[in-house]
C-alpha positions in Angstrom: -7.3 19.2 21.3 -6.8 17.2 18.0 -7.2 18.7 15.0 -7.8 17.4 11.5 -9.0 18.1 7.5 -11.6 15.6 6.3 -13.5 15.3 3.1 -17.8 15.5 3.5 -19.9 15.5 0.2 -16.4 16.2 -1.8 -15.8 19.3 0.3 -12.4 19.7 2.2 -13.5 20.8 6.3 -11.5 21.4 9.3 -12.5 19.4 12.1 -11.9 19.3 15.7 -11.4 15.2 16.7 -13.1 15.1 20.1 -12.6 11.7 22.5 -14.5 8.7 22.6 -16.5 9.6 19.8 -16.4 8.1 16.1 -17.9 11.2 14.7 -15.9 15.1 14.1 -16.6 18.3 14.9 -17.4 20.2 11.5 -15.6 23.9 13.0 -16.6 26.1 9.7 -20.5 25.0 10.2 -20.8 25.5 13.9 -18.9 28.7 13.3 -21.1 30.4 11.1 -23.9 30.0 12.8 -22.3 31.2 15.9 -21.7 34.1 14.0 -17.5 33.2 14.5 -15.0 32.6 11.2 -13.0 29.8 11.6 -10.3 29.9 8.3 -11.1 27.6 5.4 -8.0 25.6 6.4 -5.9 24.3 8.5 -2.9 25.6 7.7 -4.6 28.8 7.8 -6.0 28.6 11.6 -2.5 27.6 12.5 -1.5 30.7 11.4 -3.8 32.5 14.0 -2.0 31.0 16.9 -4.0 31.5 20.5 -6.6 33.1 19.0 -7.6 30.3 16.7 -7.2 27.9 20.1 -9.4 29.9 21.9 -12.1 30.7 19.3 -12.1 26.8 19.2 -13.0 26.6 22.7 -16.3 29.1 22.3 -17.1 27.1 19.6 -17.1 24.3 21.6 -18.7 25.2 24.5 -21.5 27.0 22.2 -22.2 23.5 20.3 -22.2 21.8 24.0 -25.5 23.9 24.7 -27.1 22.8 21.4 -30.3 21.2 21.3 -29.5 19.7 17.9 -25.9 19.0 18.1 -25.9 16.2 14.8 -26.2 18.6 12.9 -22.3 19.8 13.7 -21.2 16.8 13.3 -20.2 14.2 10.6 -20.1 10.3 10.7 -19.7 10.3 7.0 -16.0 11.3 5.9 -13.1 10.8 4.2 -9.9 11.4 6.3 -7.1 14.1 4.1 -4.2 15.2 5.5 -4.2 17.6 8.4 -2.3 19.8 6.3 -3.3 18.8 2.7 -1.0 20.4 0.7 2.3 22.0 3.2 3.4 25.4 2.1 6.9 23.9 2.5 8.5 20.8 1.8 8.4 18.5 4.7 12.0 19.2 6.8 13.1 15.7 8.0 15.4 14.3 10.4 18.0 11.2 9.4 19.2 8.8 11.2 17.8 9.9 14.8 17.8 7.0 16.4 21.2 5.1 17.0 20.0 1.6 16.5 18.5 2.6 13.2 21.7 4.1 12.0 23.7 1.4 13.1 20.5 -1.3 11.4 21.8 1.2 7.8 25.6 0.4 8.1 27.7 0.8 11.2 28.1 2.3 14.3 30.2 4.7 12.2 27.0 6.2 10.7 25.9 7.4 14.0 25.9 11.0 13.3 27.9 13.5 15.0 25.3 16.2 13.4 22.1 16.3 12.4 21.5 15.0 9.0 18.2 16.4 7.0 17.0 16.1 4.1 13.3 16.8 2.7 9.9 15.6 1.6 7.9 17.0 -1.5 4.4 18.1 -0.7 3.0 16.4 -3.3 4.1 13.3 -1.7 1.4 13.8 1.3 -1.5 11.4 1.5 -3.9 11.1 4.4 -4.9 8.5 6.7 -6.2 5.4 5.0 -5.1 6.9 1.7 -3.9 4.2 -0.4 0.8 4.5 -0.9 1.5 4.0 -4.7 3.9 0.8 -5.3 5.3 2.5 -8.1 6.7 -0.8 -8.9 7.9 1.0 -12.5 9.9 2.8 -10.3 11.2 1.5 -7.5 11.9 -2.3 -6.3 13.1 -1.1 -3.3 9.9 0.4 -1.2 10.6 0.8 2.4 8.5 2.5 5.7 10.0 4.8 8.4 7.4 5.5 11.5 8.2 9.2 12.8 7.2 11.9 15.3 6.4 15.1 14.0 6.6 18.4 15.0 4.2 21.4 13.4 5.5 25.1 13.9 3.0 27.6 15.4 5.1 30.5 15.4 7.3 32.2 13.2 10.6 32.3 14.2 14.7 32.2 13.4 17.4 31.5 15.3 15.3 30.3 18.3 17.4 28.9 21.1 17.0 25.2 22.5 15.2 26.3 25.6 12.3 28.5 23.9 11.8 26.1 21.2 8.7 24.2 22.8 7.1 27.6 22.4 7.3 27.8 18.8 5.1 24.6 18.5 1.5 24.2 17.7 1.6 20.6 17.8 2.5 17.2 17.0 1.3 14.7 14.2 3.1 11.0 12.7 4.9 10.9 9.1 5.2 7.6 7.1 8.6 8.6 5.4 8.2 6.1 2.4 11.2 5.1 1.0 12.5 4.2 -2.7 15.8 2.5 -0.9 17.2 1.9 -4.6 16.8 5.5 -5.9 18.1 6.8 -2.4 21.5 4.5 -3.4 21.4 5.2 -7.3 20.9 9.3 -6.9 23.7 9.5 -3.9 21.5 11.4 -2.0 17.6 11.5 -0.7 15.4 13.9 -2.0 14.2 11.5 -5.2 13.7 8.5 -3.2 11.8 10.1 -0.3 9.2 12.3 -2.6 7.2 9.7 -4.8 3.7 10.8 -4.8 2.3 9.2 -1.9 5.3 9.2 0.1 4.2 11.1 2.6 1.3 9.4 4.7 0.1 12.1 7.7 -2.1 12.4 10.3 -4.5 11.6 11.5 -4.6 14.6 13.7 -2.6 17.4 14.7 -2.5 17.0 18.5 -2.4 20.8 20.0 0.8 20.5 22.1 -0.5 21.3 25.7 -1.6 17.5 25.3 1.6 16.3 24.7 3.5 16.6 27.8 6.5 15.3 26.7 7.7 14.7 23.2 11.1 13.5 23.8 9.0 10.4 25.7 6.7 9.1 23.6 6.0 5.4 22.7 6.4 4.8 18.9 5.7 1.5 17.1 4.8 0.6 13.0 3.5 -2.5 12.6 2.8 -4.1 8.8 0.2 -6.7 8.3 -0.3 -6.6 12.1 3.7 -7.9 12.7 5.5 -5.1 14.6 8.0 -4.0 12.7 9.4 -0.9 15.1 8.8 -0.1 18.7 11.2 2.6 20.6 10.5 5.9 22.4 11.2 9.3 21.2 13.6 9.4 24.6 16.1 7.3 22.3 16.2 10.6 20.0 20.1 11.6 19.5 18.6 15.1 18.9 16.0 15.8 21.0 13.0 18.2 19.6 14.4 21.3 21.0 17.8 20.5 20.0 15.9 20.0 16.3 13.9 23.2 16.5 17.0 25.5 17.3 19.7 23.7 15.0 16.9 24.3 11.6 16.0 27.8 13.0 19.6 28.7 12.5 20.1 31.3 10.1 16.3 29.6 8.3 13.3 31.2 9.5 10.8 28.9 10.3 7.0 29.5 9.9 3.9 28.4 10.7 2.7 25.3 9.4 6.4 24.0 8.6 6.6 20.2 9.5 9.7 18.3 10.8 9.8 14.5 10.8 12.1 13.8 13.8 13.4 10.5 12.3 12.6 6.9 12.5 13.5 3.7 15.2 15.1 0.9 13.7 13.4 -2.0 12.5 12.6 -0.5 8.9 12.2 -3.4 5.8 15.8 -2.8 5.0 17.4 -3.6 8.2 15.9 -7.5 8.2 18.4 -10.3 6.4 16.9 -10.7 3.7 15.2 -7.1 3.7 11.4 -7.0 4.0 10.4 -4.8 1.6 6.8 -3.5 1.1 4.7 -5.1 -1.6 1.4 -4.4 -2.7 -1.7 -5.0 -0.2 0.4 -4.9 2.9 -0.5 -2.4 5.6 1.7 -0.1 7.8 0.1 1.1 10.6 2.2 3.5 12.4 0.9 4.4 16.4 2.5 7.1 18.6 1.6 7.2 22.3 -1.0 10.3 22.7 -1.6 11.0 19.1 -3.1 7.9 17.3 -2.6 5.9 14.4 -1.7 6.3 11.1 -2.5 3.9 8.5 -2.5 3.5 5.0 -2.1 -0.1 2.2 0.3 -0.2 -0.4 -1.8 -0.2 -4.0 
């Protein structure tokens, strides 16, 4: 299942993606007149764990024996978010892949531990939401393509083998990049949380679609030229390995989103670096979840 939050008449909706249609599931309205309560947002039904799953499949199945289906659905929307506004900041991984470390300085910068840093929520935007330049700002604006991982479960200190149990399901981060304010400020929190920053979505795939997600196809393309392509097997830290080390004396809850890292291939690692610019778009596509993309304004 594929989950999402879209805009219809100005009002936020949950919405269940289903496949080969161009059209979404409006959850609240089948709900109610199922006589069901589906929460008022996403982050909210993640909460409910297998009971919101499975009031999602009578809903479903209810809305399959409608006469007048349409009405359930809208054609007319403005993608948000999944999770609109993240209880958290956005936990995210550094330097993941080895290529991409090496692409950022050396094989010396190949970590030994995991490095993570975080994401504002008031830098996420939603699919086809327009990424501020910020040219006042920054000259420097780079894209990262990542994996993500949404929590389902609370939990602390879970081990590396019960980890995949503590995820609801998987989504793709843009980690926009202010490369100048991530050198200026010695560290990365000011450079990685411009408003906007944070493209997400489309969807939050439910993981018992994904069977894998240290095998995954990854690619970012901007203006159509691809820019990355790798597979999440090339992870240093796999997303178990992620899971535990974070859970680790942090309790992790549901909702929480960790941005496993990004392949090499980013604007900075080209001689001369290919940094973004106003009008380009980044479209970033993981295998089993979709495509993210947004246009620098």
């Amino acid at each position: 299942m594929k989950f999402g939050t879209v805009k219809v008449n100005g009002e936020s909706q949950v919405v269940l993606v289903e496949e080969n249609r161009t059209n979404v599931l409006l959850l609240q309205a089948a709900a109610i007149q199922m006589g069901e309560v589906i929460p008022a947002t996403l982050l909210e039904c993640i909460a409910q764990g297998e009971f919101f799953l499975q009031n999602i499949k009578k809903i479903e199945q209810w809305v399959s024996k409608q006469e007048n289906k349409s009405k359930f659905y809208a054609d007319d929307f403005v993608w948000e978010a999944p999770i609109p506004r993240p209880a958290k900041n956005i936990f995210c991984v550094g330097k993941n892949y080895a290529k991409h470390a090496v692409e950022m300085g050396s094989e010396a910068d190949i970590p030994e531990h995991i490095i993570v840093f975080s994401k504002a929520p008031t830098a996420v935007i939603g699919h086809e939401a327009n990424i501020p330049r910020h040219e006042d700002i920054t000259g420097e604006l780079d894209y990262e393509g990542e994996l993500a991982i949404v929590i389902g479960k609370k939990g602390k200190g879970i081990k590396q083998d019960e980890a995949l149990n503590y995820v609801f399901g998987y989504t793709i981060v843009n980690d926009i990049t202010a490369r100048d304010l991530q050198v200026n400020h010695k560290q990365y929190l000011l450079g990685k949380s411009l408003d906007g920053s944070c493209p997400l979505g489309p969807v939050i795939v439910e993981k018992s679609a994904i069977k894998n997600p240290n095998q995954l196809d990854i690619e970012t393309r901007v203006n159509g030229e691809i820019r990355q392509q790798s597979n999440t097997e090339q992870f240093i830290f796999p997303v178990e390995e992620i899971i535990a080390i974070l859970s680790k004396g942090m309790t992790l809850e549901p909702g929480d989103i960790i941005a496993t890292g990004t392949p090499a291939g980013v604007g900075k690692g080209f001689k001369p670096p290919k940094f973004l610019q106003k009008g380009d778009e980044i479209s970033v596509k993981v295998k089993g979840i979709g495509t993210l993309t947004n246009t620098v304004h």
